[in-house]
C-alpha positions as CSV (number, residue, x, y, z in Angstrom):
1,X,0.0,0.0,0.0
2,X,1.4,3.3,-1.1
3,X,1.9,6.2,1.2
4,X,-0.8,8.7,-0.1
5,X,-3.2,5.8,0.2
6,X,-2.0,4.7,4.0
7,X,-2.6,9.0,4.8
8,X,-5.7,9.3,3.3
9,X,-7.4,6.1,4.9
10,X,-5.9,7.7,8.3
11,X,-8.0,10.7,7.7
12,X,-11.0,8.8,6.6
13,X,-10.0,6.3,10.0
14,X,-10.4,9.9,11.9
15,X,-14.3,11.1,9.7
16,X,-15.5,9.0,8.4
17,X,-17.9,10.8,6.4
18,X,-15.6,13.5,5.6
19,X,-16.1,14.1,1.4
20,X,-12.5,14.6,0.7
21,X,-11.5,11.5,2.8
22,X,-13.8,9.4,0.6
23,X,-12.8,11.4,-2.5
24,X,-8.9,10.6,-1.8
25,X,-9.1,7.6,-0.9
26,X,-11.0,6.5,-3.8
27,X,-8.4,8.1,-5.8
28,X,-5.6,6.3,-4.4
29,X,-7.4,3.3,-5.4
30,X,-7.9,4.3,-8.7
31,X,-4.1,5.2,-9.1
32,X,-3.2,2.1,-8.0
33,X,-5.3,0.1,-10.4
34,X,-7.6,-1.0,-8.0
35,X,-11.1,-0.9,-9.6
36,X,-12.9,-2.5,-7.5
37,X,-12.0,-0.4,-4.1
38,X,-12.1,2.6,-5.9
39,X,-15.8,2.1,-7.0
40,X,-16.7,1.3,-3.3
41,X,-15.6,5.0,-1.9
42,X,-16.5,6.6,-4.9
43,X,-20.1,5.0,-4.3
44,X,-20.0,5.4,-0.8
45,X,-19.1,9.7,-1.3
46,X,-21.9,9.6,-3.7
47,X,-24.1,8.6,-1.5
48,X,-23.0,10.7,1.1
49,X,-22.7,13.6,-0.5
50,X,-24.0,13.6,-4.3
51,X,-23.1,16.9,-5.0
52,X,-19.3,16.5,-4.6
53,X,-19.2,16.9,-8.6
54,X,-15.6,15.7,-9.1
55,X,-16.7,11.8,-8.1
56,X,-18.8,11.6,-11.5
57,X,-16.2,11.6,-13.8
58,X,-13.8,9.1,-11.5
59,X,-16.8,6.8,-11.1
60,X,-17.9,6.7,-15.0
61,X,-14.9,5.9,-15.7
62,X,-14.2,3.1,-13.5
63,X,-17.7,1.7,-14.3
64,X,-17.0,1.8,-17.9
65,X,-13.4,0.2,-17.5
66,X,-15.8,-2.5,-15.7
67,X,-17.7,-3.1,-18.6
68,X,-20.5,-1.4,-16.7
69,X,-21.7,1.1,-19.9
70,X,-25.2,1.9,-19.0
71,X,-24.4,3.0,-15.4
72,X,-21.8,4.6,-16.6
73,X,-24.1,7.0,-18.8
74,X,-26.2,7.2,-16.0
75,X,-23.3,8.7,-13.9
76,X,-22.3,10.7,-16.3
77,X,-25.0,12.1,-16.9
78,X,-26.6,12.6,-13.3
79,X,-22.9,14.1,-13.3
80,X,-23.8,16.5,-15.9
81,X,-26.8,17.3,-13.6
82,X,-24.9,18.1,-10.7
83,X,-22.0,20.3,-12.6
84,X,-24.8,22.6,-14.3
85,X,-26.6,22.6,-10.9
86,X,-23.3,24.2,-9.4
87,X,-22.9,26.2,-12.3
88,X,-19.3,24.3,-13.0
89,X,-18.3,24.9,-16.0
90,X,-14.7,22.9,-16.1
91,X,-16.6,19.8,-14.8
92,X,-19.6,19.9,-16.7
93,X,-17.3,19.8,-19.8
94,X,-15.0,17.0,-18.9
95,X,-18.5,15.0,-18.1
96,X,-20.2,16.1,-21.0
97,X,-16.9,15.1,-23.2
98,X,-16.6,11.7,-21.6
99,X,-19.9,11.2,-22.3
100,X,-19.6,11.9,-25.8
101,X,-16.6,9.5,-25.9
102,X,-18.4,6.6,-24.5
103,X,-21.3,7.0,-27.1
104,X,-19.0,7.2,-29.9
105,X,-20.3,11.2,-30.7
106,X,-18.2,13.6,-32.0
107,X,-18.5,17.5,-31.5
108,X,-20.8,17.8,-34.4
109,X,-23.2,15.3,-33.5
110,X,-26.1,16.1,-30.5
111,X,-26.8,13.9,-27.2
């Protein structure tokens, strides 16, 4: 185990609930090419805290590297929701690009 990962399940060890525990420690796992783990905290912030906007992308992703392509549309675009609800720009276009990617569109084509 790596020693961002070790820190950031220390932090979550101390809250946890706390979003940017969850967030980096998902993360870690992700780095570390641990699917599976990574889904769980990325899951378990989401349903903690589904407007932490930055879990959407991570967690599409992971779902489609898992095969998982219709809830991986769905996350991106409840995503989408959340980014527009915030008025984030920067997130709402890496969802909305990943989304195009993983329905084959390109910028000329509509969703």
């Amino acid at each position: 185990m790596n020693t961002r990962l070790q820190q950031a399940l220390s932090f979550l060890a101390e809250a946890p609930e706390d979003a940017f525990s969850l967030y980096a420690v998902a993360y870690e796992y992700l780095q570390a090419g641990e699917l599976s783990q990574a889904r769980a905290y990325f899951e378990r912030l989401r349903d903690l805290h589904p407007t932490y906007v930055g879990l959407y992308y991570h967690l599409g992703r992971v779902l489609q590297q898992q095969g998982e392509i219709d809830q991986a549309e769905a996350t991106f675009r409840v995503g989408l929701q959340v980014a527009r609800a915030q008025r984030d720009a920067h997130a709402g276009r890496e969802l909305q690009a990943a989304l195009d990617a993983l329905l084959g569109l390109d910028y000329e084509d509509e969703v």
